[in-house]
Residue, then its C-alpha position, 0 to 999 in steps of 0.5 A: x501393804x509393804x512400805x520400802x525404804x531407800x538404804x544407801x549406805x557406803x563402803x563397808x569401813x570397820x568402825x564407822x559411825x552412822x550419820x543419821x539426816x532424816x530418812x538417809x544415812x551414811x557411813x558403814x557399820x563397824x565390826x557386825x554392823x554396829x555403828x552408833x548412830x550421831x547425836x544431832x541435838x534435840x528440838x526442844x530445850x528441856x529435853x536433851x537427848x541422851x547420848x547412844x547407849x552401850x547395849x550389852x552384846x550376847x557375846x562381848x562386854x561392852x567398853x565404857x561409854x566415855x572411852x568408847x565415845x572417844x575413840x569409836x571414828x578410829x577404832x574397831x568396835x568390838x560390839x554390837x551398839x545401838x544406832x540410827x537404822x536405815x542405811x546400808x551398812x558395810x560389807x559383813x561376813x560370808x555365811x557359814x559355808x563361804x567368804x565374807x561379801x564384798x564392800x556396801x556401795x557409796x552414796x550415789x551412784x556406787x555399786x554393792x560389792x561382789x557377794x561371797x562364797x556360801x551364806x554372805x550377799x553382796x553389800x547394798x547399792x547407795x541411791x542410783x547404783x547397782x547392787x552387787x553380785x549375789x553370793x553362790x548358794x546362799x541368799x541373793x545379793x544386796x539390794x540395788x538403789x532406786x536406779x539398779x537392782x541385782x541378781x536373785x533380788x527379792x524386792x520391787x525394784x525401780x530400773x536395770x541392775x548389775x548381774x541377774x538382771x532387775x526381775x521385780x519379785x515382790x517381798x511377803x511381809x506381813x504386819x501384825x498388830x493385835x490389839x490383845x498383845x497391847x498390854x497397858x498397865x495403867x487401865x486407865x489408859x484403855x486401849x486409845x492411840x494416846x496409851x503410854x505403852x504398847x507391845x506389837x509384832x511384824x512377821x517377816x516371811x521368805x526372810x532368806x530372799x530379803x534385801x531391802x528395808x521393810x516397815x511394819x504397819x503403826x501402832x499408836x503409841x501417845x498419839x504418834x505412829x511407831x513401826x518396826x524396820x527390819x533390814x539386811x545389814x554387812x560388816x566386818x568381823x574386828x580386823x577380817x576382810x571377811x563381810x559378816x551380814x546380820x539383821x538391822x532391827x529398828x524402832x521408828x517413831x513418827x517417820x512421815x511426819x515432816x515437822x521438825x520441833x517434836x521429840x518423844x523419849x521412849x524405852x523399848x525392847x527389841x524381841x526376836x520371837x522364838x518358834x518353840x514353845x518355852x523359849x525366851x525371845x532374844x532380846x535387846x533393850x534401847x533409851x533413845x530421844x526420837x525426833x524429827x532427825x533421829x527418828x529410829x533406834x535400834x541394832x545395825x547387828x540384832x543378830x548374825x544372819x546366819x544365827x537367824x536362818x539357823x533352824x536349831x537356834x529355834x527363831x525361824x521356821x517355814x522361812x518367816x522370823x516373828x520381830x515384836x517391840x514393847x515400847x513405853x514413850x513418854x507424852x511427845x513435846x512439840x506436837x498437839x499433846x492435849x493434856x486436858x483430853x487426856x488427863x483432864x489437867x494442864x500443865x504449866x508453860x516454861x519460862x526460863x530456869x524456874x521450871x522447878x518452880x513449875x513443879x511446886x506450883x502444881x504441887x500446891x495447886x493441887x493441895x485442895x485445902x490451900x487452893x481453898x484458902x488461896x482463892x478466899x483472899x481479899x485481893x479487889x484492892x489489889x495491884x495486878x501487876x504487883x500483888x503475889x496473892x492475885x497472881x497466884x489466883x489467876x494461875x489456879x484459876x487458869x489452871x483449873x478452867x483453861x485447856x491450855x497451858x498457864x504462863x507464870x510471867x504475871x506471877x514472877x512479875x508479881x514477885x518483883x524480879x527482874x529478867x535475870x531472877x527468872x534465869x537463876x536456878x533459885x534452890x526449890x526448898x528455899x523458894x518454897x518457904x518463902x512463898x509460903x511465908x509471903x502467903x502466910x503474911x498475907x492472910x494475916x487478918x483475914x477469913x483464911x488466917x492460919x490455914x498455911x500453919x494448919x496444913x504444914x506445920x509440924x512441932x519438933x523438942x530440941x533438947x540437951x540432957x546431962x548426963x552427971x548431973x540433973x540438968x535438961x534445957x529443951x526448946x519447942x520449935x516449929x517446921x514447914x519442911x523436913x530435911x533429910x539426909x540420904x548419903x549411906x542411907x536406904x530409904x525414908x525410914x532409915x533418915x528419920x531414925x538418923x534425924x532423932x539419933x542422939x549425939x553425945x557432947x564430950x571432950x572438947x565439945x562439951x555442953x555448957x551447962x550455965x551454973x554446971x559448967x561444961x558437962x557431957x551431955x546428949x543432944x537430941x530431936x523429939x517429933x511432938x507432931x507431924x502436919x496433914x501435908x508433910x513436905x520431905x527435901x531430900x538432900x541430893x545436893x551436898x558439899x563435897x570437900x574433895x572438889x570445894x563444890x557441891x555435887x548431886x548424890x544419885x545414890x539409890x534411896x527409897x520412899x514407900x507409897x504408905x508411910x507410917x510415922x508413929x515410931x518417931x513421934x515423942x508420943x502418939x497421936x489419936x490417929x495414926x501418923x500413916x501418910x499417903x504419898x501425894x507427890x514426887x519432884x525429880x530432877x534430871x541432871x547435875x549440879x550445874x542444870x537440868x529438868x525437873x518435873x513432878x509426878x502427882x497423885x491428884x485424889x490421893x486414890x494411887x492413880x499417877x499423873x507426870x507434869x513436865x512443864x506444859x505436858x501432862x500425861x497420865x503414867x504408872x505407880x511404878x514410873x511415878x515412884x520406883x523409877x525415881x529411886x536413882x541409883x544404877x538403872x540396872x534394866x538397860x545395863x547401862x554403864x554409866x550412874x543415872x541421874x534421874x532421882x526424886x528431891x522432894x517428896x510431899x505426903x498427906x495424912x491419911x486421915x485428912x485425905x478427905x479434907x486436904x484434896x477436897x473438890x474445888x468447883x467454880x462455886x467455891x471460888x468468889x463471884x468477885x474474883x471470877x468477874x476480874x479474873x474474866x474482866x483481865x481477859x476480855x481487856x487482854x483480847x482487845x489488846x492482843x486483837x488490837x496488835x493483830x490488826x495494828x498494821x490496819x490502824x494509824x493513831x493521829x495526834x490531835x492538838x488544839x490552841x491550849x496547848x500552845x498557851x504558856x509554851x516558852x521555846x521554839x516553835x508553838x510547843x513542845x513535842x515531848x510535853x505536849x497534852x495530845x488526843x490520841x484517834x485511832x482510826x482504820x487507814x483506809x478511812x477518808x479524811x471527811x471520817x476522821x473529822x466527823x469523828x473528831x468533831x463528835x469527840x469535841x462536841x462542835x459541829x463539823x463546820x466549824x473545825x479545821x484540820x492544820x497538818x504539822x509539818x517538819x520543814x527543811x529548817x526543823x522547824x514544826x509548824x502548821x500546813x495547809x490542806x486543801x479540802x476540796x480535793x482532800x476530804x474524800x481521800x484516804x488518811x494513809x494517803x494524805x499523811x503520807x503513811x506516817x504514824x503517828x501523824x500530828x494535827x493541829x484542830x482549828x476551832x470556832x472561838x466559843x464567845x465569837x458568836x460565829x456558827x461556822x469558821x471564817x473562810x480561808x482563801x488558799x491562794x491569797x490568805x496566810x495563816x500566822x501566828x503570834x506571840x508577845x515577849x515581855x523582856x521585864x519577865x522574860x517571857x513569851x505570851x501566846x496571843x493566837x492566830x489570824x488569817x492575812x492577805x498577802x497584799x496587806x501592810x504589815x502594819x495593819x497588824x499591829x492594833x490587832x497586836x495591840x489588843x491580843x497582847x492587853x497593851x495601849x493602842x498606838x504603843x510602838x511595837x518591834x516585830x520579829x519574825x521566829x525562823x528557826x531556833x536562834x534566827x529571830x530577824x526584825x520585820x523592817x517597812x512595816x508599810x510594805x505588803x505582808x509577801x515583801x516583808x516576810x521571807x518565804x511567807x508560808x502558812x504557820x509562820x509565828x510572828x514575834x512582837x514585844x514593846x519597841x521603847x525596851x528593845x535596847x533598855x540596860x537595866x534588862x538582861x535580855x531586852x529584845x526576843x533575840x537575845x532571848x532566844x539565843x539565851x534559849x538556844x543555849x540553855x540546858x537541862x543538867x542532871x547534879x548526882x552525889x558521886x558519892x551515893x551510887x543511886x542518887x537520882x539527883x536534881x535538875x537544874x537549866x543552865x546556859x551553855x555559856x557558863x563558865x566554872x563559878x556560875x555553874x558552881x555558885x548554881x548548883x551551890x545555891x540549889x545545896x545551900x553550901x558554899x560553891x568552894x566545898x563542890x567538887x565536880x565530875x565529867x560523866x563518863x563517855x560510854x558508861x554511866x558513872x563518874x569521870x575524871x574531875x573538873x578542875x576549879x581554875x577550868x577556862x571552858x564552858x558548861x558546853x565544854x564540859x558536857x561535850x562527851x554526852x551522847x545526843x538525847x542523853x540526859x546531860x549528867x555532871x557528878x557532886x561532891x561536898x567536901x570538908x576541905x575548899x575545893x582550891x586546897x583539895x586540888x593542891x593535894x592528891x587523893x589517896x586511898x588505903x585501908x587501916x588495920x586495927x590490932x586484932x586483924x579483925x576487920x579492916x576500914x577505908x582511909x581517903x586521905x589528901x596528902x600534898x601532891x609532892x608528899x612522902x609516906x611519912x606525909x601520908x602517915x601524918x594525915x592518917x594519925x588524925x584519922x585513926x585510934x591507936x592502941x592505949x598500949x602500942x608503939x604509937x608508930x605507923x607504917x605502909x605496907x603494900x599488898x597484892x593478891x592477899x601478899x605483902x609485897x613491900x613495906x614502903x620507907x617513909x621517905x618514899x616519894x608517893x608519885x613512885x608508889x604503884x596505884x595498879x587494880x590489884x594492889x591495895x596500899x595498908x596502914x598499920x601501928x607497928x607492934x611493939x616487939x618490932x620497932x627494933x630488929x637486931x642483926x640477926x632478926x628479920x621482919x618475914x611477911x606472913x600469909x594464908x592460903x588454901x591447897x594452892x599458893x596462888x589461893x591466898x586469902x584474909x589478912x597478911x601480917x609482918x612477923x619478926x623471926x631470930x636466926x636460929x630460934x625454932x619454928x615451934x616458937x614462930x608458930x606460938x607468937x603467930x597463934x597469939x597474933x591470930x588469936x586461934x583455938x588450939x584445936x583450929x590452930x592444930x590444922x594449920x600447916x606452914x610453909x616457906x613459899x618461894x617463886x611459887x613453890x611451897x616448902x612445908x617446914x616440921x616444927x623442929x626446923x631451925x630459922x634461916x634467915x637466908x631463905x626468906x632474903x630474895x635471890x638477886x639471880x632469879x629475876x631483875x625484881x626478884x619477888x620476896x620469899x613468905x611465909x604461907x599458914x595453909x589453912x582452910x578459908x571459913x570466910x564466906x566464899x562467893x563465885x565469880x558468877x555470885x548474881x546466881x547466888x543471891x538469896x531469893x526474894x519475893x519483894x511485893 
């Protein structure tokens, strides 16, 4: 059956890009038909897809793809390209007899355009309009929408059209897909719906009459349907108002699939069979990402139609064109993709910028012999959540028996990253080593020891050979790696050579020979042995001094399936050193991102498997190895560089193929690790089963009386501390469940618990309520807890030594449960001493033997009782004699009575006699965090403190807690939104520790910063802080001065308190001086009568003390001090340290030059590279060594600005001092820490 396609396509514009959203598209084709198809995006993250490439017309060169990106809305396309099929294209050229056909209608609702004279049609209608005319005596019009058809259509058309009428005809397409055209490479795959490649053909007849879009039947190509659409396009021929048709021929890919997350990238080739025996098909090639909103790729302008229906061009015969397609797809992301199936591996799941990562996982995962090893470790002692070992284990384990993708979180946790670890695009070399060397540590002192050095390491000789006198000094190192460089190189073999190539040391860099002196020497690298399992780096990434950056060299190198080694070692071994290419890492991108992914011979037998994180397919040697060369992709004639290309390489010896990829079974691996391994998965289920079913469970929070035993606040404890018994119970379950549950748990029979729900009352106060059993023991838990969670209940238990079997009864409608509590003012504090049951209509002061008794006191003591409302509101219960309800306000269950001796409620000798005092004692106390300002992670101490302090006590406090004097403290606010130090509490403050911690933020830990100082604190804040750096006499290094000079103070003061600080020079002037610098410039050279308030303190100025040099203190009239300074290509990228020189009108810059190398102490052969230049407002004027000084042109210009800045003299050199990027987190080394 013919499948049919809606096109609608709109007004034929020269240029125009097709806009492809699903199944419709917009936009007229250009000049033949050839809109580009517009980039959408891909669905999935790692595969980006490509950008629509030019494809080489038959007739016409194409443009450069950036240029032609830039300007195809514009411009007229001069060529055929590539692009999103399934729409109308513009009005083409007439045939070859007659006027080009009119315009292709608009989207919806507008008509084709008239057809012209001869061959050409009429463009295609869009959605709900009529086609247009047919053109005379050549084929019929374009075909009409969904609601027109036209005249001499040839196609099933729905409802009337324009001229001719809407006669429905039905268009003979056949499908052709024969399974012995289906041609894989790899046998492998067989002849499945899940082979890599396959080759299938669509016969098209009456191709003459044909209007419409047609699809071929599927071909299954991994696992996704893939057909041919063929359709009749129109567009205009460069600036001709002339319409040109042509055949629209497309790739479709996955086309009725509604989903929006696959993607499948894939090459094809296009065929326009020929009838005649010996000729080649006319043939275009395409690259293209296919998903769900570019689902087809292909030419709006395959061929001209009149080209086609030409009988001598030999491409049709009897009416009938023969497409055929050979596509090649690599296995689909986002789809079910089972990789066990279809490769009996899987893969590894991406979990951020480690997909490298990924690659070298696979890689040593299927290095048999460490698997082995890696497995044999004793890891049953270990951390799961730290230990590397274990988390290694786990994921060879999973990826050995799991069907699924295996996730690497637990392992980059075991590593000791942080989130953004994961992120950091970590250099694959270097990560390799150190995992390897964390293993290696770890096997130390066990059965596996030394099995990491056995598989990998090699030995190389370093050496140096004089060459005039017998002297050799040599070195055996060992390696892990090799890396090789590729720039200018062919391939492996001419690396190596390079590798052991030898230098000669001469001239200025001769080698020195100890009691030969400097001698000529040759430098050299000897192999001495290669290991089983060589791990070649291939240095695609190298500094390029043009761009200051590192680039990606995607220079075409080439490396050998079997590769033999024997040449380049100092001497053969036994056994030939042939090696067996075991696995290739490639990488997709540039230097700042992209894909990796790895292909992997797993037995070492030349049959390839390709491992892109968690899709493993099966592929061919040729796409495993020759399409990793890099270099131009010369098959699709692209324009631009491919930047697909091979890392590293892993070779295994041939000889130790056998031992190196032996089998692991589930016998091999330890019973003990297998058992762990299964116990972490069973507890993971439970887990993840119970968060499935959260939403069904409430957890209850049980407290019993003990926790309210030694409780010193408001309240009867304290939520943050309290020890609960967490219940997990089904919320559906009834309040008569929960108890029996509760009661099995603590061992007592159910009579005699109580449950006392805690409630928060409108005061904030939690305190115990009533529940009413009678009506709520058979109601559901959800209902009675109000849907909270987690809900808190306090548990009423029997008395062990009470003797009753169950608890007494409680009357709700006369009895109040209350509790109490003893404070004892010579201590300072509560005692708990139970709960009672009382009737309402009792004295109060019934209570007080029972008081008595809880609290161990005399019976008959006078007692005070107070009733805790909320926190600092305790009020004395007066009329003891009264009724219990006339004497508490609100008499509520859970009202906590506060009782102490009466005889001590107003003794003087107490600091807080009354359980008010204590409780607004209480209500001011807090808990502050002390942190050393001067230690950035000092977790610091905490110490509870009344609010109400002033400045001394907290002072003497905290200095009691240091032992120091509270005078040699200085203390800090913490700052509002930010933790750190803020602005410094002075030692005369009036306000309070409140005052003080007013800026924290509710629930914050309250923090104030320390200081010890050497000064009293008094002194220190009659003087002020200044901070400046000292530079020694050799300019090597520079160190931080924090001097307190008085407040009112000058240089000179300042330059007094820096002399005791400093070491001056046994031969120097003994004099000091400021200088100010900004962006690496001396700006100023401040005067020792300065005032130090006017002294500019701005983030980018820092203020220097130097020792003025001797051959300066003096300047006579026609000497000046210049300020000097280095900077790289630009003025602005200054650098290192400026320094003041002394210059003499007239003298030559050659002299300058020799004073300033003596100053920077500087080879000569560096110092040659320095350039100087006089730099002014920015500008650099580069001065010969001939040039005279003028000290006219280092004075500044008074007309140039109100503050004209000061001219300098720039040294323009290349910075060797270590250079970190502004994003330098991303360039911290990596580490694995456990």
């Amino acid at each position: 059956m013919v499948v049919r396609v809606p096109v609608s396509a709109k007004n034929g514009c020269a240029g125009g890009r097709e806009r492809r959203r699903g199944n419709k598209a917009s936009g007229g084709g250009g000049a033949g038909g050839g809109g580009r198809a517009h980039l959408l995006g891909p669905p999935t993250p790692n595969s980006p897809p490509p950008a629509a490439q030019p494809v080489m017309n038959h007739v016409t060169e194409p443009p450069t793809p950036d240029k032609d990106l830039e300007l195809m809305d514009t411009q007229e396309e001069e060529v055929t390209e590539e692009g999103g099929g399934d729409g109308g294209g513009g009005g083409g050229g007439g045939g070859d007899g007659g006027g080009a056909g009119g315009g292709g209608g608009g989207d919806d609702g507008g008509g084709g355009g008239g057809g012209g004279g001869g061959g050409g049609g009429g463009g295609g209608g869009g959605v709900g309009g009529g086609g247009g005319g047919g053109g005379g005596g050549g084929g019929g019009g374009g075909g009409g929408g969904n609601g027109g058809g036209d005249g001499g259509g040839v196609q099933t058309v729905e409802g009337g059209g324009g001229e001719g009428g809407g006669e429905e005809e039905q268009m003979n397409g056949e499908t052709q897909e024969v399974s012995s055209s289906t041609t894989p490479l790899d046998t492998e795959m067989d002849d499945d719906d899940a082979r890599s490649e396959a080759k299938f053909q669509f016969r098209v007849k009456e191709f003459s009459k044909l209007k419409d879009t047609m699809l071929s039947q599927p071909c299954y190509v991994r696992n996704l349907p893939w057909k041919i659409m063929v359709m009749p396009r129109s567009s205009q021929s460069g600036g001709s108002t002339q319409l040109q048709r042509s055949l629209g021929f497309f790739l479709q890919c996955n086309g009725e699939s509604e989903s929006t997350s696959w993607s499948c990238n894939a090459v094809a080739e296009l065929r326009l069979l020929s009838v005649r025996e010996g000729q080649d098909p006319f043939t275009r090639k395409i690259q293209h990402l296919f998903y769900s909103k570019e689902n087809d790729w292909g030419f709006s302008h395959f061929m001209s139609w009149a080209d086609v229906l030409d009988v001598e061009k030999g491409y049709i015969k009897d009416d009938a064109i023969t497409l055929e397609v050979w596509v090649s797809a690599d296995a689909p992301h986002g789809v079910s993709w089972d990789s066990k199936k279809h490769t009996g591996y899987v893969g590894l799941k991406n979990q951020g910028a480690t997909c490298y990562m990924n690659s070298l996982l696979q890689v040593l995962y299927f290095t048999s012999q460490l698997r082995m090893a890696v497995y044999k470790m004793p890891t049953e002692s270990d951390d799961s959540t730290k230990s590397v070992a274990l988390a290694l284990q786990r994921v060879f384990h999973e990826l050995q028996t799991s069907d699924r993708p295996v996730g690497t979180k637990k392992l980059t946790k075991s590593f000791g990253w942080e989130t953004l670890d994961s992120f950091m695009q970590h250099d694959a070399q270097e990560f390799l080593r150190v995992l390897l060397d964390k293993l290696e540590t770890k096997m130390k002192g066990t059965c596996v020891e030394g099995v990491i050095p056995r598989l990998f390491e090699g030995k190389t000789l370093s050496y140096f050979r004089c060459k005039h006198v017998d002297y050799t000094s040599s070195r055996t190192e060992t390696f892990y790696d090799i890396q090789l460089n590729i720039k200018g190189k062919k391939d492996i073999y001419e690396s190596f050579k390079d590798y052991i190539s030898v230098e000669t040391l001469e001239g200025d860099n001769k080698y020195d020979a100890g009691e030969h002196g400097l001698q000529e020497a040759d430098k050299g690298v000897l192999f001495q042995s290669f290991p089983p399992v060589l791990h070649l780096h291939l240095m695609r990434f190298q500094y390029d001094p043009l761009t200051d950056s590192n680039v990606k060299i995607n220079d075409r190198y080439e490396f050998p399936e079997r590769l033999n080694m024997d040449q380049f070692l100092q001497k053969p071994d036994a056994t030939p050193a042939t090696y067996i290419l075991h696995a290739v890492l490639v990488h997709s991108g540039d230097n700042h991102g992209g894909h990796y992914v790895v292909f992997i011979n797993p037995k070492g037998d030349g049959r390839w498997c390709k491992f892109d994180d968690d899709v493993v397919s099966k592929c061919s040697k040729g796409e495993a190895i020759d399409s990793n060369f890099g270099g131009h992709e010369d098959d699709l004639n692209l324009t631009v560089k491919h930047c697909t290309s091979a890392y590293m390489l892993v070779y295994i010896r041939e000889s130790c193929l056998r031992s190196v990829l032996q089998t692991v079974t589930e016998q091999d691996i330890p019973q003990e690790l297998i058992d762990r391994l299964q116990e972490e998965k069973r507890v993971e289920m439970i887990r993840r089963k119970e968060r499935n079913e959260a939403h069904l469970y409430m957890n209850i929070q049980v407290i019993l009386e003990d926790s309210f035993s030694g409780h010193q606040g408001n309240d009867l404890y304290d939520p943050d501390k309290a020890n609960y018994r967490i219940f997990r119970v089904k919320k559906s379950a009834t309040l008569q469940d929960f108890l029996d549950q509760v009661a099995e748990s603590l061992k007592y029979p159910v009579e005699q618990i109580r449950p006392w729900p805690l409630n928060l009352r409108t005061n904030q106060t939690n305190r115990p309520t009533l529940l009413d059993l009678d009506t709520e023991l058979h109601k559901q838990l959800v209902e009675i807890s109000d849907n909270s969670n987690p809900w808190t209940v306090f548990i009423e238990t029997v008395q062990p030594d009470s003797g009753l079997k169950s608890l007494t009864a409680f009357d709700k409608d006369s009895d109040v449960l209350l509790f109490f509590k003893y404070y004892d003012p010579r201590h300072k504090r509560l005692h708990y001493c139970g709960h009672h049951y009382m009737h309402i209509s009792f004295n109060v002061q019934e209570l007080v033997p029972l008081l008595n008794e809880r609290a161990g006191l005399p019976q008959g003591t006078e007692l005070a009782l107070f009733e805790e409302i909320k926190p600092n509101l305790v009020e004395r219960l007066a009329d003891l004699d009264r009724p219990l309800e006339k004497v508490l306000d609100e008499l509520m269950d859970g009202d906590i009575i506060v009782f102490q001796r009466d005889d001590l409620l107003d003794d003087p000798s107490l600091e807080l006699p009354s359980c008010r005092d204590y409780f607004r004692d209480l209500f001011f106390r807090v808990e502050v965090t002390f942190c050393d300002k001067t230690v950035a992670t000092d977790p610091g101490f905490i110490m509870e403190l009344s609010q109400r302090m002033n400045y001394d006590q907290m002072a003497r406090a905290v200095a009691s807690r240091l032992d120091t004097d509270p005078y040699l403290l200085q203390f800090f606010k913490s700052q509002s939104y930010r933790d750190g130090p803020g602005n410094p509490v002075r030692c005369t403050y009036e306000g309070t520790l409140k005052d003080m911690l007013v800026c924290m933020k509710p629930r914050h830990p309250k923090k104030i910063y320390y200081q010890q100082l050497s000064i009293r604190i008094n002194e220190l804040e009659n003087k002020r802080q200044f901070k400046c750096m000292w530079l020694g006499e050799r300019m090597k290094e520079e160190v931080e001065l924090v001097l307190y000079p008085n407040k009112n103070g000058t240089v000179a003061d300042l330059l007094h308190e820096a002399r005791r600080q400093v070491t001056l020079s046994e031969n120097g002037s003994g004099k000091l001086r400021l200088v100010d610098i900004s962006s690496y410039k001396i700006v100023a050279t401040p005067p020792e009568t300065t005032s130090l308030d006017s002294l500019s303190i701005a983030g980018t100025r820092t203020f220097r003390i130097e020792e003025v040099p001797t051959d300066q203190l003096h300047l006579a009239e026609d000497e000046m001090l210049v300020p000097v300074a280095h900077f790289q290509k630009e003025v602005f990228s200054t650098f290192g340290f400026p320094f003041l020189v002394k210059v003499k009108q007239g003298e030559l810059f050659s002299h300058v030059r020799e004073r300033i190398q003596k100053r920077l102490d500087v080879p000569d052969k560096e110092y040659e590279k320095y350039r100087f230049a006089i730099v002014v407002m920015g500008r650099a004027t580069f001065i010969p060594d001939e040039d005279m000084v003028s000290l006219q042109d280092f004075k500044p210009h008074p007309n140039q600005a109100s503050i004209p800045p000061r001219p300098w003299l720039g040294l323009e050199h290349v910075n060797k001092a270590p250079k970190r990027s502004r994003y330098n987190y991303l360039e911290k080394a990596i580490k694995i820490y456990n």
